[in-house]
Structure formats: C-alpha cells, structure tokens
Residue, then its C-alpha position, 0 to 999 in steps of 0.5 A: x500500500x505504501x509503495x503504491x501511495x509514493x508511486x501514485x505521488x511520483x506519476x502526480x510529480x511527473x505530470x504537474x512537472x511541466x507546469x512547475x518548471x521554472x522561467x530562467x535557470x540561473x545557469x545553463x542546464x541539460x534537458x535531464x537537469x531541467x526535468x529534475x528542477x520541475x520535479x523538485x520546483x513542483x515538491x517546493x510548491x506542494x511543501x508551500x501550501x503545507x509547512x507555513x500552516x504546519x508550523x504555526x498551526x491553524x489557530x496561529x495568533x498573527x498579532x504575535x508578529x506585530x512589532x513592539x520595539x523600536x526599530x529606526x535605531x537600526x537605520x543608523x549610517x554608521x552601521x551601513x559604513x562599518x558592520x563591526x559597529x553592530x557586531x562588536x568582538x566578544x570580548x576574552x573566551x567564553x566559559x565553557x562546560x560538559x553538559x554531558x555525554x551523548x555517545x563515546x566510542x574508541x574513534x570519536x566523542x559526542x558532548x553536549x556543551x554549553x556556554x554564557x552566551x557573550x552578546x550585548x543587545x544594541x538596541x537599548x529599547x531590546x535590552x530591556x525585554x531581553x533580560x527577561x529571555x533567560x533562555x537565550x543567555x546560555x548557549x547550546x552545542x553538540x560537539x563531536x570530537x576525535x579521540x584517537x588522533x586529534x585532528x586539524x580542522x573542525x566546521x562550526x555549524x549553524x543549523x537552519x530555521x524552525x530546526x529543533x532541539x540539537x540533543x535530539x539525533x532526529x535534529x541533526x545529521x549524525x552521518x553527515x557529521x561523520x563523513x567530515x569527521x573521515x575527512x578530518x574535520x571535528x564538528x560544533x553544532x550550534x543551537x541558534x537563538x529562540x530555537x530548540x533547547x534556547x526556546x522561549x516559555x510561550x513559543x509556538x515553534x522553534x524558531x518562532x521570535x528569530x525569523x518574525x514581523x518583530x523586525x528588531x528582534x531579527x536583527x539582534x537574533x542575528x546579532x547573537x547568533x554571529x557572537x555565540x559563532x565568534x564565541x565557540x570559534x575563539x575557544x576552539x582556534x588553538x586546537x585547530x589549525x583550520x576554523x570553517x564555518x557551515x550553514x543552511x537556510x538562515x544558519x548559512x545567513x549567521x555564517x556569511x555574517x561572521x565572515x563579514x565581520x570576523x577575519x579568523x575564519x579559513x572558510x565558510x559553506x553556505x547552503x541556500x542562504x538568505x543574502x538580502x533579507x529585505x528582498x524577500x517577497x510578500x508571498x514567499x513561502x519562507x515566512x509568510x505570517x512575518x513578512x505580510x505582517x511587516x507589511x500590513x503594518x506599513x513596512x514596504x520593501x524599501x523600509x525594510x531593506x533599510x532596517x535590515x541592512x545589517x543583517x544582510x551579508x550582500x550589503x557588506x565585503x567579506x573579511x575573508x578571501x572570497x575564494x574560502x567561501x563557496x555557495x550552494x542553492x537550488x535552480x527551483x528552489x520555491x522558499x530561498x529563491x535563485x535571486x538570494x544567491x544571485x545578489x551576493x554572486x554579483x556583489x561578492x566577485x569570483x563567488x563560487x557557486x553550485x548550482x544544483x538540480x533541485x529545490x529547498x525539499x528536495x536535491x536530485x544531485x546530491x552526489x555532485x553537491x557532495x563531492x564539490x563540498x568534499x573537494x573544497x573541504x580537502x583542500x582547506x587542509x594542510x597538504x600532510x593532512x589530507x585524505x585519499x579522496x575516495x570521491x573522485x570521479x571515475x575520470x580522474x581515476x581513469x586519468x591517473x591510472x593511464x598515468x601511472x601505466x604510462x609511467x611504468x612503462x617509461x620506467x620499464x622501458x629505462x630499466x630494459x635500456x639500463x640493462x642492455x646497456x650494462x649487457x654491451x659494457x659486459x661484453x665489452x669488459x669481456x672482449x677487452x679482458x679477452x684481448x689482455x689476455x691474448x696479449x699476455x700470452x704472446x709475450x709470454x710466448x716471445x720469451x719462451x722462444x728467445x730463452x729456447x734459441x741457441x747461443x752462436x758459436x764463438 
C-alpha cells in the first residue's frame, strides 16, 4: 500500500512537472537537469501550501508578529559604513562546560556543551525585554570530537530555521557529521537563538521570535547568533589549525555574517542562504505570517531593506578571501529563491557557486553537491593532512591510472635500456679482458722462444 501511495505521488510529480518548471535557470542546464528542477520546483510548491500552516498551526495568533520595539535605531549610517559597529568582538573566551555525554566510542566523542552566551543587545529599547529571555543567555552545542588522533580542522555549524532541539539525533545529521569527521574535520553544532533547547516559555515553534514581523528582534537574533559563532570559534582556534564555518537556510545567513565581520575564519559553506533579507517577497513561502505582517503594518520593501541592512551579508565585503567561501542553492528552489544567491554572486566577485538540480525539499544531485563540498573541504587542509579522496570521479581515476601505466612503462622501458646497456659494457669488459689476455700470452710466448734459441758459436 505504501509503495503504491509514493508511486501514485511520483506519476502526480511527473505530470504537474511541466507546469512547475521554472522561467530562467540561473545557469545553463541539460534537458535531464531541467526535468529534475520541475520535479523538485513542483515538491517546493506542494511543501508551500503545507509547512507555513504546519508550523504555526491553524489557530496561529498573527498579532504575535506585530512589532513592539523600536526599530529606526537600526537605520543608523554608521552601521551601513562599518558592520563591526553592530557586531562588536566578544570580548576574552567564553566559559565553557560538559553538559554531558551523548555517545563515546574508541574513534570519536559526542558532548553536549554549553556556554554564557557573550552578546550585548544594541538596541537599548531590546535590552530591556531581553533580560527577561533567560533562555537565550546560555548557549547550546553538540560537539563531536576525535579521540584517537586529534585532528586539524573542525566546521562550526549553524543549523537552519524552525530546526529543533540539537540533543535530539532526529535534529541533526549524525552521518553527515561523520563523513567530515573521515575527512578530518571535528564538528560544533550550534543551537541558534529562540530555537530548540534556547526556546522561549510561550513559543509556538522553534524558531518562532528569530525569523518574525518583530523586525528588531531579527536583527539582534542575528546579532547573537554571529557572537555565540565568534564565541565557540575563539575557544576552539588553538586546537585547530583550520576554523570553517557551515550553514543552511538562515544558519548559512549567521555564517556569511561572521565572515563579514570576523577575519579568523579559513572558510565558510553556505547552503541556500538568505543574502538580502529585505528582498524577500510578500508571498514567499519562507515566512509568510512575518513578512505580510511587516507589511500590513506599513513596512514596504524599501523600509525594510533599510532596517535590515545589517543583517544582510550582500550589503557588506567579506573579511575573508572570497575564494574560502563557496555557495550552494537550488535552480527551483520555491522558499530561498535563485535571486538570494544571485545578489551576493554579483556583489561578492569570483563567488563560487553550485548550482544544483533541485529545490529547498528536495536535491536530485546530491552526489555532485557532495563531492564539490568534499573537494573544497580537502583542500582547506594542510597538504600532510589530507585524505585519499575516495570521491573522485571515475575520470580522474581513469586519468591517473593511464598515468601511472604510462609511467611504468617509461620506467620499464629505462630499466630494459639500463640493462642492455650494462649487457654491451659486459661484453665489452669481456672482449677487452679477452684481448689482455691474448696479449699476455704472446709475450709470454716471445720469451719462451728467445730463452729456447741457441747461443752462436764463438
């Protein structure tokens, strides 16, 4: 029954898939690639009439989101000139502390750890209601470490939106995190701000007061999620060689804001991020209670482009090489549309970009994906510590065996002419001593017979 359920939903797929392809592809495409980008387009578009109401819920009060705070402080020209006004360095290491052991085996150990989060609101009409948010003054992470040999690298992650609680396996991707343990890397997973284990009493979901119509609060959100990332990185930047950053969805967000404003960082992977925030359309899925409160309560895009400046990673250069930074996103994805990546592609130059066949819900070239992430995670690692690649692709394999039997067979071959060669001047020395031999003996003969002859008679 279950597979004729998922067959019945694959054919619906395939027959709406023509309707749901979309317009331009943001680079060129097969014809085998823009089939797959309808079918992912066409399951984005199914999960948008679903997840904005399975979230909240029907009964969702959309006058949580209306906005409280005051929020022309972030206007200010000074945050627009230099962002290391608004996110200013934590200052000394944080304290942090064992919660407890979630897995320990001979290779690798899982810990809960968490930490005072060292964020200062900006805002001093926020400052007020954030004292009463305890929740957010501790910070949660699932750190997972190598035992047997210590390695040289470790990602920070940053988990998207409406993610939960990180203590739970189901939240977090267990095997993805040991894939990059294979490759070298150790792993801190973050709980963002207002989700999961750092939710509010009264929240509705995870997430809910980070990405909302309270318009102040995603800034300073932000804000607190770039500090606890700066906070965990100075912790860890004398055991590691490498400090990368990772993210999704807004977690790729927080990253790409951290390397704005944070130069002690060697890379940063960012998956379908959100590079202008004030862009985003009134009927995008993403957050449509948030973004329609925003506007019903006056704040139209040029507004909101304005007071989300800040927390909008295209606005701002990089404080890192452009060429550490790499960016994945989706050809029909319906919540953090191409335009997203795009901005920052024209803004930030030589961005690298993997564009895929797929969508927010569904990759259809997760192998491609993949091994572009493994390549650029190989090579952020000293050259003594790196791994055999063992994704390489089947025409470098082929490459490099044809190289290495070419290069066999040139040493063969110098072998062989080594060894005729060592053959001639054996026969040489053999023809020479042969000689010397003859030679002696004719002398030896000379005086035999000059001995035999006979003196003359007197």
């Amino acid at each position: 029954m279950r597979e004729k359920g998922l067959l019945f939903i694959l054919c619906l797929l395939a027959a709406t898939a023509g309707a749901c392809a979309p317009k331009s592809y943001p680079r060129q495409a097969t014809a085998q690639e823009k089939a797959y980008t309808s079918v992912a387009r066409a399951v984005d578009l199914a999960g948008a009439e679903i997840l904005p109401r399975y979230y909240p819920g029907r009964r969702y009060n959309l006058e949580r989101q209306t906005p409280v705070v005051e929020y022309s402080y972030y206007t200010n020209i000074r945050f627009k000139r230099d962002p290391t006004s608004f996110y200013s360095e934590p200052e000394g290491l944080p304290e942090v502390e064992v919660v407890g052991t979630m897995a320990d085996t001979k290779r690798v150990s899982i810990q809960l750890i968490k930490w005072p989060s060292q964020y200062k609101p900006q805002n001093p009409d926020f400052a007020l209601r954030y004292e009463r948010y305890v929740e957010e003054h501790t910070v949660y992470a699932v750190y997972v470490r190598s035992k047997r040999t210590p390695h040289r690298g470790v990602i920070i992650v940053s988990h998207a939106w409406t993610e939960g609680d990180i203590h739970m396996d189901r939240n977090w991707d267990r095997d993805k995190m040991f894939d990059y343990f294979n490759l070298g890397y150790d792993t801190v997973i973050i709980q963002q701000p207002y989700h999961g284990l750092r939710s509010l009493e009264n929240t509705v979901f995870s997430g809910e007061q980070f990405f909302s119509g309270e318009v102040a609060m995603i800034n300073e959100a932000m804000c607190q999620a770039v500090t606890d990332i700066r906070s965990i990185k100075a912790w860890l930047r004398p055991h590691y060689e490498v400090v990368g950053l990772m993210g999704e969805n807004m977690g790729a967000t927080a990253s790409l804001m951290t390397a704005v404003v944070e130069e002690d960082v060697d890379f940063v992977i960012a998956w379908e991020p959100l590079s202008s925030l004030g862009n985003i359309q009134p009927g995008s899925p993403l957050a449509p209670f948030a973004v329609g409160t925003m506007r019903a309560v006056g704040l139209d895009q040029d507004i909101m482009n304005k007071i989300l400046y800040v927390s909008s990673p295209a606005n701002y250069e990089p404080a890192i090489p452009v060429k550490d930074v790499i960016l994945f996103a989706g050809m029909g994805d319906v919540f953090v549309t191409p335009e997203q990546p795009q901005i920052l592609e024209k803004k930030w130059d030589q961005l690298k970009v993997v564009w895929f066949a797929g969508g927010h819900l569904l990759n259809l070239q997760k192998k491609l994906c993949r091994y572009r992430e493994t390549r650029f995670l190989i090579a952020q690692l000293p050259e003594e510590a790196r791994p055999i690649d063992k994704n390489a692709t089947r025409k470098e394999l082929k490459k490099k065996r044809k190289e290495d039997k070419r290069k066999r067979r040139q040493e063969e071959k110098e072998l062989k002419q080594k060894r005729k060669g060592d053959k001639k001047n054996r026969k040489q020395e053999k023809k020479l001593k042969k000689k010397e031999k003859e030679k002696r003996k004719k002398l030896f003969r000379r005086k035999d017979n000059k001995e035999k002859e006979p003196s003359p008679a007197p």
